[in-house]
N, CA, C and O atoms as CSV, one atom per row, in Angstrom:
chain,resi,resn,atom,element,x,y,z
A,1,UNK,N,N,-26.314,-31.062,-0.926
A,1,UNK,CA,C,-25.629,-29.934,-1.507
A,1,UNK,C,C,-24.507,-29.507,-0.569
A,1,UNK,O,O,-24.697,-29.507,0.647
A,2,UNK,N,N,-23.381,-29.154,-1.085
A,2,UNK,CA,C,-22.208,-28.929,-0.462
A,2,UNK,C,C,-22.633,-27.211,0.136
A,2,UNK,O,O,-23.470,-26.382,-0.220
A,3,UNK,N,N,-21.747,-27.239,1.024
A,3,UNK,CA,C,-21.808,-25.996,1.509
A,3,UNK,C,C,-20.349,-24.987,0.854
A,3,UNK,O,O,-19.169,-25.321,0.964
A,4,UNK,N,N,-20.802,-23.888,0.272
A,4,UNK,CA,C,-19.210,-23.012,-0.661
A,4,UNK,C,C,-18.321,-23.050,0.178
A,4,UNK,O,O,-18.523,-22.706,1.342
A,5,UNK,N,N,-17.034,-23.527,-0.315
A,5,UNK,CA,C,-15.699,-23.562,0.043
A,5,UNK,C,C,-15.122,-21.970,0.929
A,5,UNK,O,O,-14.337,-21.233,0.333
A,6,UNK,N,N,-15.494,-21.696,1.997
A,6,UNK,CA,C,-14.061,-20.208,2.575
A,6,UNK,C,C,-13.203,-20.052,1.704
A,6,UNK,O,O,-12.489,-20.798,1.034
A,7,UNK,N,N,-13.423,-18.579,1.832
A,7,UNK,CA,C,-12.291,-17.850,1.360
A,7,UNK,C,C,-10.910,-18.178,1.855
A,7,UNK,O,O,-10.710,-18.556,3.010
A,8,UNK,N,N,-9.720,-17.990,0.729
A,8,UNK,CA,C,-8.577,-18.378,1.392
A,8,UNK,C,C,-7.971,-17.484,1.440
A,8,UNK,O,O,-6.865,-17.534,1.979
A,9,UNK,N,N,-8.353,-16.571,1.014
A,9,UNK,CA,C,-7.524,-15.084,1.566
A,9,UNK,C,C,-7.790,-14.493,2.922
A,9,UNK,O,O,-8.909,-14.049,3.180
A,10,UNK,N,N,-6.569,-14.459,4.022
A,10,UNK,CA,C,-7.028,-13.552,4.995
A,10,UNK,C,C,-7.765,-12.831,5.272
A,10,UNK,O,O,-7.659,-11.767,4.661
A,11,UNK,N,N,-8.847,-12.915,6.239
A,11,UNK,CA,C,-9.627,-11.793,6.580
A,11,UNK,C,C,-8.466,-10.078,6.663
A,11,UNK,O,O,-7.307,-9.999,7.068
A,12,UNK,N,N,-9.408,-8.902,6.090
A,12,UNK,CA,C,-8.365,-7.416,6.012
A,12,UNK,C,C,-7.850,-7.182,7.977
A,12,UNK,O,O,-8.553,-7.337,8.975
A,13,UNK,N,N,-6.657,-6.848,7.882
A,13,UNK,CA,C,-6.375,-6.407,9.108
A,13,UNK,C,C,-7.210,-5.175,9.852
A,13,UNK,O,O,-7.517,-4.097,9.344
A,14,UNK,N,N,-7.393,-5.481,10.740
A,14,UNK,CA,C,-8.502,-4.627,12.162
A,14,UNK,C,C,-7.655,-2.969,11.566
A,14,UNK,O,O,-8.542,-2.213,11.171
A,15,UNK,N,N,-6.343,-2.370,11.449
A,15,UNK,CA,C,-5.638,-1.467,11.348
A,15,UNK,C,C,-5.532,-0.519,10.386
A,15,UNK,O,O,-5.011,0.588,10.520
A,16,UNK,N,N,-6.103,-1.034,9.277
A,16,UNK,CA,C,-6.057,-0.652,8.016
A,16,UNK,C,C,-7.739,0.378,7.772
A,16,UNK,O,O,-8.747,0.423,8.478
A,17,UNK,N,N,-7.442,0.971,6.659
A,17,UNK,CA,C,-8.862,1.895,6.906
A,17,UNK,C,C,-9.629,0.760,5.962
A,17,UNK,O,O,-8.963,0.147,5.129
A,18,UNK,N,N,-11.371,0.443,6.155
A,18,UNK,CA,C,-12.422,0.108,5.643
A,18,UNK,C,C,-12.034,-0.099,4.287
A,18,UNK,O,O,-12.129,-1.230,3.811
A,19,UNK,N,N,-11.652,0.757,3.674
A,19,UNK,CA,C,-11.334,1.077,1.871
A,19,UNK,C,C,-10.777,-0.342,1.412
A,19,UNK,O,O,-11.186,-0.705,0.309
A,20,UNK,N,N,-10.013,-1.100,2.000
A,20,UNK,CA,C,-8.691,-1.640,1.395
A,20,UNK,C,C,-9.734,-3.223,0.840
A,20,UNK,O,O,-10.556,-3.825,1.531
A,21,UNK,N,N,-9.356,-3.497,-0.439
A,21,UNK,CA,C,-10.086,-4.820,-0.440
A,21,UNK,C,C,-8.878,-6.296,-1.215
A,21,UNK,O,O,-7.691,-6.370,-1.535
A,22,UNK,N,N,-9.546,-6.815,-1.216
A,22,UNK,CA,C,-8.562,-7.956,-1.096
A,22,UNK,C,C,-7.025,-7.960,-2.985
A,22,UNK,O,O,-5.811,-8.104,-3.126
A,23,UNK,N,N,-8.337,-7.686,-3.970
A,23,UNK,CA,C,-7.563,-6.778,-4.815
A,23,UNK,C,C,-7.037,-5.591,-5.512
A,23,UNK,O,O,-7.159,-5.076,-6.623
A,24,UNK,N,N,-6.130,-5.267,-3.942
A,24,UNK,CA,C,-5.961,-3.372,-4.393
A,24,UNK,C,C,-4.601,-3.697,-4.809
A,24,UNK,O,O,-4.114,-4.827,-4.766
A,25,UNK,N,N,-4.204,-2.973,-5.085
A,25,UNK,CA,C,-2.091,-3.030,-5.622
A,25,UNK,C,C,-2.352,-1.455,-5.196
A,25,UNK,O,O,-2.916,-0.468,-5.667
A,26,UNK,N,N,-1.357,-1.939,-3.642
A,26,UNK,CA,C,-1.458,-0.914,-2.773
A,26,UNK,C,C,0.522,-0.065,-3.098
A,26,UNK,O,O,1.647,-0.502,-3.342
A,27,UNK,N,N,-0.223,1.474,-2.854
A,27,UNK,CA,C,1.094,2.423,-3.034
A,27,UNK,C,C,1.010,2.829,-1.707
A,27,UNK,O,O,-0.174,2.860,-1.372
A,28,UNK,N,N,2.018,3.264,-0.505
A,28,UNK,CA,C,2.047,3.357,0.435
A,28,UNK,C,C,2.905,4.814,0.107
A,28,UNK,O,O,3.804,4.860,-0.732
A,29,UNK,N,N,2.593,5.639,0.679
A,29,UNK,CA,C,3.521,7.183,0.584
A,29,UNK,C,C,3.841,7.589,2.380
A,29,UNK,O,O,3.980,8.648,2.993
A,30,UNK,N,N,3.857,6.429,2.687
A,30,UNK,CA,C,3.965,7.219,4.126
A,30,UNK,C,C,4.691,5.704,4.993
A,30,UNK,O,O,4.102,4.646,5.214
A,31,UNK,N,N,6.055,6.049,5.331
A,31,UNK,CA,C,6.967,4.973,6.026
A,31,UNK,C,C,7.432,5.137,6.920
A,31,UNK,O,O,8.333,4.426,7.364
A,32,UNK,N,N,6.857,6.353,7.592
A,32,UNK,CA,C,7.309,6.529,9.323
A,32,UNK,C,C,7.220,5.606,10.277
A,32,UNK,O,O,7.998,5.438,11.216
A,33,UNK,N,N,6.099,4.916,9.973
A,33,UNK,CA,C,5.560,3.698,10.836
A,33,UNK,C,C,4.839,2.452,10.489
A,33,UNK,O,O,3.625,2.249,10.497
A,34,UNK,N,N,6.279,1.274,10.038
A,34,UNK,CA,C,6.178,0.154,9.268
A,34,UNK,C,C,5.293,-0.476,10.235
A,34,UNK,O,O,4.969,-1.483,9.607
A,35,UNK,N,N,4.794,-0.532,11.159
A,35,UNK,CA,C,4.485,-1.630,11.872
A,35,UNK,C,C,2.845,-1.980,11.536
A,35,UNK,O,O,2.385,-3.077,11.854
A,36,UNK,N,N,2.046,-0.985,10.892
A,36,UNK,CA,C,0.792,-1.430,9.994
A,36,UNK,C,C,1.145,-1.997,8.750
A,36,UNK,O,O,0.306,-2.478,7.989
A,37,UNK,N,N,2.289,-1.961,8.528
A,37,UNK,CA,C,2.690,-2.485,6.753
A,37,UNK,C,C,2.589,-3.625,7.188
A,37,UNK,O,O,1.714,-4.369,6.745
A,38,UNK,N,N,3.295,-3.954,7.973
A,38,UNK,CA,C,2.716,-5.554,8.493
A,38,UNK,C,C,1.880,-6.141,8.476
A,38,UNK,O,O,1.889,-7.361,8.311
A,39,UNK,N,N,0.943,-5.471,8.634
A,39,UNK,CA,C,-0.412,-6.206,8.698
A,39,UNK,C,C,-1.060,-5.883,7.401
A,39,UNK,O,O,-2.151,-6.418,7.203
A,40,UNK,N,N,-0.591,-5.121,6.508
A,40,UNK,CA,C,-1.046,-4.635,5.263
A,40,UNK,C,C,-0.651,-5.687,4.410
A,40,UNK,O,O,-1.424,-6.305,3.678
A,41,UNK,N,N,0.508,-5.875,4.509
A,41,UNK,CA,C,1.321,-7.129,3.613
A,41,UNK,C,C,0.669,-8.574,4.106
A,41,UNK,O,O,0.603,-9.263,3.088
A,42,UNK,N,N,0.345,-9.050,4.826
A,42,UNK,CA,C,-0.777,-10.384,5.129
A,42,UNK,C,C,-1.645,-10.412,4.315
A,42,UNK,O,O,-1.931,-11.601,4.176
A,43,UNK,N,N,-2.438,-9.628,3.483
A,43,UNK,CA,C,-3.445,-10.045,2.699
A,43,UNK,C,C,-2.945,-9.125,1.252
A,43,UNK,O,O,-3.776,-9.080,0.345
A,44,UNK,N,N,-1.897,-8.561,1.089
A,44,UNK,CA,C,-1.654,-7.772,0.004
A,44,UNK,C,C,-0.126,-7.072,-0.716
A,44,UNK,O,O,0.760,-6.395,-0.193
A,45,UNK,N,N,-0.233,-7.385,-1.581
A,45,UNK,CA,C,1.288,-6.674,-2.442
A,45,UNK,C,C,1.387,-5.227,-2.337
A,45,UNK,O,O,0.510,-4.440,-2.694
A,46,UNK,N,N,2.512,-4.926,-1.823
A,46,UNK,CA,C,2.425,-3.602,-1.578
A,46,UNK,C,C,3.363,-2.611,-2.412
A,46,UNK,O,O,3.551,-2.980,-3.571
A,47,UNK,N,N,3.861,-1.657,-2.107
A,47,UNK,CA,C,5.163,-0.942,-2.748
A,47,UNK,C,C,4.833,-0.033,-1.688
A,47,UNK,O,O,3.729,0.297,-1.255
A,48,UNK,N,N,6.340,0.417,-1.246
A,48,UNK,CA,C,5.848,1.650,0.168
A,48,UNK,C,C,7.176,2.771,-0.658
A,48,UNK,O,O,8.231,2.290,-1.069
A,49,UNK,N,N,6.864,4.180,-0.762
A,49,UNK,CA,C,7.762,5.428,-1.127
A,49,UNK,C,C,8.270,6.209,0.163
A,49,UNK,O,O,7.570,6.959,0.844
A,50,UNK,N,N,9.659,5.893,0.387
A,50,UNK,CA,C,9.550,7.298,1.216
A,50,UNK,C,C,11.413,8.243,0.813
A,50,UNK,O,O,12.028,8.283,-0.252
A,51,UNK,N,N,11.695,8.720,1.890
A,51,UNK,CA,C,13.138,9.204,1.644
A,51,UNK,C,C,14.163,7.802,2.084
A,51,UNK,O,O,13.725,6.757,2.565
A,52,UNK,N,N,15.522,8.077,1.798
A,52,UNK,CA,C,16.544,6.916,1.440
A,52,UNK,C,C,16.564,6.177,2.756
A,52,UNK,O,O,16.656,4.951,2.708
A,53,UNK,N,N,16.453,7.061,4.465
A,53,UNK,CA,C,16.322,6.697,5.129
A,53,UNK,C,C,14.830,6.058,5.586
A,53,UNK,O,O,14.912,5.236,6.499
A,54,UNK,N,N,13.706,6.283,5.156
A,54,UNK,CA,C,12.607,5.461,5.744
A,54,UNK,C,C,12.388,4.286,4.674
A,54,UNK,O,O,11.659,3.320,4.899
A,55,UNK,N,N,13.223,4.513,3.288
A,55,UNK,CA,C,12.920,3.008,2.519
A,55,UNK,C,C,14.547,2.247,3.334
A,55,UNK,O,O,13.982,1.157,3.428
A,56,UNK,N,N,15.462,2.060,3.725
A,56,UNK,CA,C,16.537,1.395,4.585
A,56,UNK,C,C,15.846,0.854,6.018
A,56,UNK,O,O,16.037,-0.349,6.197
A,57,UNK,N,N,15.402,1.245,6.624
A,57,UNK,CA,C,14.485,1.385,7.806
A,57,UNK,C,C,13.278,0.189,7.134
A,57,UNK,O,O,13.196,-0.964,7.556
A,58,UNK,N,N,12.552,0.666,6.205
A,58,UNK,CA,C,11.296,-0.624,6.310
A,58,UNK,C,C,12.167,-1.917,5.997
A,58,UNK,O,O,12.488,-2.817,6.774
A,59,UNK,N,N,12.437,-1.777,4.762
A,59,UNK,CA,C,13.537,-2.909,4.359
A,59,UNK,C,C,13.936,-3.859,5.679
A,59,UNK,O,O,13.514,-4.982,5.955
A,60,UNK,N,N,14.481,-3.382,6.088
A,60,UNK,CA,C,15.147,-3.818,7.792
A,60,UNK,C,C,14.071,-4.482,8.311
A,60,UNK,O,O,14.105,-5.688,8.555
A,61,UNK,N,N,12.875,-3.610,8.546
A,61,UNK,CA,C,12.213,-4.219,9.294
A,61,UNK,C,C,11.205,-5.384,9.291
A,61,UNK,O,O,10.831,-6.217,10.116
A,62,UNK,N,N,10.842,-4.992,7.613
A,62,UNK,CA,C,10.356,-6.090,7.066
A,62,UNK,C,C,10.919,-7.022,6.278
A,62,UNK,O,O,9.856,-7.524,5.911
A,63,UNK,N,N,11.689,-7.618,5.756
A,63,UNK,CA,C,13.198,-8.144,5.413
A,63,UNK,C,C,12.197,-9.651,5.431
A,63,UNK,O,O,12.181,-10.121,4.294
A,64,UNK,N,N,11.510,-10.362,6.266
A,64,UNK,CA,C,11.619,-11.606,6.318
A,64,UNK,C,C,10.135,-12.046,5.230
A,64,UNK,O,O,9.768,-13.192,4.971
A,65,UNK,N,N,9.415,-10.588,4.687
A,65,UNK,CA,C,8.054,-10.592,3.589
A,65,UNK,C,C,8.795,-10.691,1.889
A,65,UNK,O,O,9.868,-10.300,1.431
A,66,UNK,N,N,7.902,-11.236,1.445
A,66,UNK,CA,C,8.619,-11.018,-0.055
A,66,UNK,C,C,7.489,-10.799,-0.870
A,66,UNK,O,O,7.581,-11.256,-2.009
A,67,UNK,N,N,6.160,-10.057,-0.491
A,67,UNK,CA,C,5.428,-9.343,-1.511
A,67,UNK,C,C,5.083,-7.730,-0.952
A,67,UNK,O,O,4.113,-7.024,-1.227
A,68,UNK,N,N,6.018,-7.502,-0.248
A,68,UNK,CA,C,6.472,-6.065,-0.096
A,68,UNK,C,C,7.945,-5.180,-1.222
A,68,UNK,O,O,8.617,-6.055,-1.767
A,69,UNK,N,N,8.328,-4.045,-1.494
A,69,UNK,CA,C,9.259,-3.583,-2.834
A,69,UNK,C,C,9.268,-2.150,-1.643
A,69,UNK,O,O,8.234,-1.889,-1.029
A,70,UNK,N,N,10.111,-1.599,-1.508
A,70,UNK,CA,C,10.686,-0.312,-1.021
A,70,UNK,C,C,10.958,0.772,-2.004
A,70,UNK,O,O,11.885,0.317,-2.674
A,71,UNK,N,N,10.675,1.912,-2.446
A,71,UNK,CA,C,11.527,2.395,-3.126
A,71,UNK,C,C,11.577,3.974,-2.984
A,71,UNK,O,O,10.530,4.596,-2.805
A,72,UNK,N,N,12.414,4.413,-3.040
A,72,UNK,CA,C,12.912,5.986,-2.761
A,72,UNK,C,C,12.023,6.827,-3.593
A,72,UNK,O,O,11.988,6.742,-4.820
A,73,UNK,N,N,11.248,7.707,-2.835
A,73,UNK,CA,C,10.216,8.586,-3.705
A,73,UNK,C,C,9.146,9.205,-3.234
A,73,UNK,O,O,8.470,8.516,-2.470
A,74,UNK,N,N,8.711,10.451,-3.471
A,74,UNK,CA,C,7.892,11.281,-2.780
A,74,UNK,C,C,6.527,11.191,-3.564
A,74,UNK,O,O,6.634,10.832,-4.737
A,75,UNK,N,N,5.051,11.509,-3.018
A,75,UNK,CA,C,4.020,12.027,-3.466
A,75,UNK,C,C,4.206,12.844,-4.742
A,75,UNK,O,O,3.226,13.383,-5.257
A,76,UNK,N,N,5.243,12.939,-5.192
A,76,UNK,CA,C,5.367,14.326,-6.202
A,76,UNK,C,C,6.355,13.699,-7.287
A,76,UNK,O,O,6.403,14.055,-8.465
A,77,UNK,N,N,7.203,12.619,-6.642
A,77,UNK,CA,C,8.189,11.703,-7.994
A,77,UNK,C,C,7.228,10.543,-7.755
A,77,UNK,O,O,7.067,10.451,-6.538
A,78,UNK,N,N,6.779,9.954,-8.171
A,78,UNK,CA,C,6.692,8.305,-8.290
A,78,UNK,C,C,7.077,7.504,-9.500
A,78,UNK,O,O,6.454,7.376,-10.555
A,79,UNK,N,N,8.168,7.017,-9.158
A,79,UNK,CA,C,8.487,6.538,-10.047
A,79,UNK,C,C,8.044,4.866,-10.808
A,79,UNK,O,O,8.769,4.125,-11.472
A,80,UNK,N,N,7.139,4.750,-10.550
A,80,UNK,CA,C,6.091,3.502,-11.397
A,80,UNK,C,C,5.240,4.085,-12.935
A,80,UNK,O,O,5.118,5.262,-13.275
A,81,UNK,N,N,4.650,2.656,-13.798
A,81,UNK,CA,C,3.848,2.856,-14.186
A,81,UNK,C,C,2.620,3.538,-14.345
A,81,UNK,O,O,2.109,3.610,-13.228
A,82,UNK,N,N,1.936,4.046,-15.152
A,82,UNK,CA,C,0.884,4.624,-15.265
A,82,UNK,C,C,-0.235,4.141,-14.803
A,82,UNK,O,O,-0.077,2.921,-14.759
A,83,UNK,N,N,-1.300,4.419,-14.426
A,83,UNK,CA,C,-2.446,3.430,-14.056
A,83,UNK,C,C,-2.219,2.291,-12.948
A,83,UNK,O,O,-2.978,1.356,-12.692
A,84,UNK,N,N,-1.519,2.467,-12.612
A,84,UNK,CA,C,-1.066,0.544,-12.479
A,84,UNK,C,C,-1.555,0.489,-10.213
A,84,UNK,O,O,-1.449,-0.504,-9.493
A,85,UNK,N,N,-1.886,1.479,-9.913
A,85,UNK,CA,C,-2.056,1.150,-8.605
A,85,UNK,C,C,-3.696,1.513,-8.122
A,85,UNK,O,O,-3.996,2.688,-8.332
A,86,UNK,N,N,-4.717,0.711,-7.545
A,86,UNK,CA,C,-6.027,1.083,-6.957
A,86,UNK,C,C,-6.239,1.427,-6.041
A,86,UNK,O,O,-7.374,1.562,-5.583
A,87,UNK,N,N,-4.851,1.762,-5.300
A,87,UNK,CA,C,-5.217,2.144,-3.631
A,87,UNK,C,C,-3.779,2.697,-3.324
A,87,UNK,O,O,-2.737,2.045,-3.384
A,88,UNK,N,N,-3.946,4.307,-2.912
A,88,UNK,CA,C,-2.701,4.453,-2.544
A,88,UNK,C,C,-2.946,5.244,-1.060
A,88,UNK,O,O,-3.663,6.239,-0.953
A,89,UNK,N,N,-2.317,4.700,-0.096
A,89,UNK,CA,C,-1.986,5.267,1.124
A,89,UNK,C,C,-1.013,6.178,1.580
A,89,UNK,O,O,0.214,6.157,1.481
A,90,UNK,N,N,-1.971,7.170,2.218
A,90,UNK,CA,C,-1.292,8.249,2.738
A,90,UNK,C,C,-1.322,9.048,4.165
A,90,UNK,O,O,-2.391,9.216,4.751
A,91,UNK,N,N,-0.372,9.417,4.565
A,91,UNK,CA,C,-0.217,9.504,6.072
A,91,UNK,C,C,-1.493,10.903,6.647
A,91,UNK,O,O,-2.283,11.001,7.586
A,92,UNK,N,N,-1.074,11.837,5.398
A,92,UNK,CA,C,-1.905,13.172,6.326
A,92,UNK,C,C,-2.480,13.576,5.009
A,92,UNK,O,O,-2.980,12.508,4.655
A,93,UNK,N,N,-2.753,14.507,3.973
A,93,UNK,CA,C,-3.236,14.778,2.916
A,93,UNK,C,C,-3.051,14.224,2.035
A,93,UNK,O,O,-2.078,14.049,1.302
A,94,UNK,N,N,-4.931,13.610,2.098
A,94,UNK,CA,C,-5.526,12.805,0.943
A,94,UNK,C,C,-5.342,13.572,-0.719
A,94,UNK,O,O,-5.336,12.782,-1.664
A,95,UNK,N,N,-5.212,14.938,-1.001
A,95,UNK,CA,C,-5.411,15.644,-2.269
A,95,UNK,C,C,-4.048,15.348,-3.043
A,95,UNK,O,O,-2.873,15.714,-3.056
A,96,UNK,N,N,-4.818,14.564,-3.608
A,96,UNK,CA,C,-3.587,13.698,-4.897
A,96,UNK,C,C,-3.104,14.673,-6.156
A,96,UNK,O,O,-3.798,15.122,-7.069
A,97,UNK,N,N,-1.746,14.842,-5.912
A,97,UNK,CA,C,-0.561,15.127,-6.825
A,97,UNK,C,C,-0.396,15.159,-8.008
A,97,UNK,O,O,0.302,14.157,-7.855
A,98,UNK,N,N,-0.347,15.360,-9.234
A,98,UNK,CA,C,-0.345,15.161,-10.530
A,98,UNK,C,C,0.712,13.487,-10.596
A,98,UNK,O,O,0.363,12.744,-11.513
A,99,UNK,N,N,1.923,12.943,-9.676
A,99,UNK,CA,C,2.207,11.972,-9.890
A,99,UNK,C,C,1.146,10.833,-9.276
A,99,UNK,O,O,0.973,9.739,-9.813
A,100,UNK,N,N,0.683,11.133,-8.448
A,100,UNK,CA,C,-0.294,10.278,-7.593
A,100,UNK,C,C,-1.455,9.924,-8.747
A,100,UNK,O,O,-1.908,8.811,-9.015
A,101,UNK,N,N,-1.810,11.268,-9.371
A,101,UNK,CA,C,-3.380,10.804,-9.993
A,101,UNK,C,C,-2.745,10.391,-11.419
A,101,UNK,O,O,-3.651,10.187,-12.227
A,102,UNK,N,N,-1.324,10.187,-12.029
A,102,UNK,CA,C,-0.769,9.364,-12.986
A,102,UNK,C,C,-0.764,7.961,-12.803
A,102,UNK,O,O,-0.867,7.170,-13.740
A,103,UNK,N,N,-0.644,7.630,-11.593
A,103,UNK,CA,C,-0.121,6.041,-11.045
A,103,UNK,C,C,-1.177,5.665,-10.746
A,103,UNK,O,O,-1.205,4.435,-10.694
A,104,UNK,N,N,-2.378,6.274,-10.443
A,104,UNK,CA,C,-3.793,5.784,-9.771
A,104,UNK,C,C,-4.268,5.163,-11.042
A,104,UNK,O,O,-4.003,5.784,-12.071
A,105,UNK,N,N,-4.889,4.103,-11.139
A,105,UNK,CA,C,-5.890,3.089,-11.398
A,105,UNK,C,C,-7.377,3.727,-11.575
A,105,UNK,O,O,-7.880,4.312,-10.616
A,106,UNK,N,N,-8.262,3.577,-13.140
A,106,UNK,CA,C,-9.237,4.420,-13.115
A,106,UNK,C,C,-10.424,3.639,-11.647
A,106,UNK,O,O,-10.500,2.423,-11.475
A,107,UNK,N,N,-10.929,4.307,-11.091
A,107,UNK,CA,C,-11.963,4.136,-10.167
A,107,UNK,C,C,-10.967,3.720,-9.145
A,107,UNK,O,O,-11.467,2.898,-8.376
A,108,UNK,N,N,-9.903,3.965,-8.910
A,108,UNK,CA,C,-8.653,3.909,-7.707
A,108,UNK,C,C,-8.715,5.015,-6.628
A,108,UNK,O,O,-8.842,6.144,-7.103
A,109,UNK,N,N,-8.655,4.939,-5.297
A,109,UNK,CA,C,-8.916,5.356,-4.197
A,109,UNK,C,C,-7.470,5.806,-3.458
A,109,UNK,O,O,-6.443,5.137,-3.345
A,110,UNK,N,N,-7.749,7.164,-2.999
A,110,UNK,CA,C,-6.766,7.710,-2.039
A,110,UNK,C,C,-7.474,7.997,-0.636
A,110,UNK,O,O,-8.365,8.800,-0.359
A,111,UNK,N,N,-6.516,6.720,0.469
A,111,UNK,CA,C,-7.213,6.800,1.962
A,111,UNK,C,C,-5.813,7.435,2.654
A,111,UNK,O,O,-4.694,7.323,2.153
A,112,UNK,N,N,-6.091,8.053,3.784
A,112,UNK,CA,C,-5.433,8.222,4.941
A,112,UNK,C,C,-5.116,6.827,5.702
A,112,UNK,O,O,-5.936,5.933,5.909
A,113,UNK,N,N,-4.156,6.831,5.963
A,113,UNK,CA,C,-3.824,5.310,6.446
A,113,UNK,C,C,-4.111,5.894,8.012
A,113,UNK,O,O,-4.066,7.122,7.932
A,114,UNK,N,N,-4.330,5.565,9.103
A,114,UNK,CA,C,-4.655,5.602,10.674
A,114,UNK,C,C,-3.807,4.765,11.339
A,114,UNK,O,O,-3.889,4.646,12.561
């Protein structure tokens, strides 16, 4: 009997909180400090919101990923689909927004990113 084939998805990055699993369609509300998106984007599609200057800034920094999307927008505009995200990250207060709990995914999770 064969022994089951490994997973080929990256083990989750050490950086990221416990929550995150291999299929979340992650919303990021917090772009002060791309350098965990990095390690977020290794095992996952992301979308990160912030003001004109912190979506120019990730862009830049992450420039060489192509299942990362930038886009201009606060906890309070989001401008996506309904339902459409299971995990959205946030820098300091977890208590989700009337746009936040529009875009959330039913049984979808709001973590503090660390």
């Amino acid at each position: 009997m064969r022994a089951p084939e490994p997973s080929r998805r990256p083990p989750l990055p050490s950086t990221m909180p416990p929550s995150v699993i291999p299929e979340d369609r992650v919303l990021v509300l917090c772009l002060s400090d791309t350098t965990p998106l990095r390690d977020l984007a290794k095992a996952h599609a992301l979308v990160g919101m912030g003001t004109a200057e912190q979506v120019q800034a990730a862009r830049r920094a992450l420039a060489d990923l192509t299942n990362v999307m930038f886009v201009q927008g606060d906890r309070n505009d989001i401008p996506w689909q309904d339902r459409w995200f299971t995990l959205i990250l946030v820098d300091s207060d977890p208590e989700p927004t009337p746009a936040m709990t529009r875009v959330l995914a039913e049984g979808g999770r709001i973590a503090v990113m660390t």
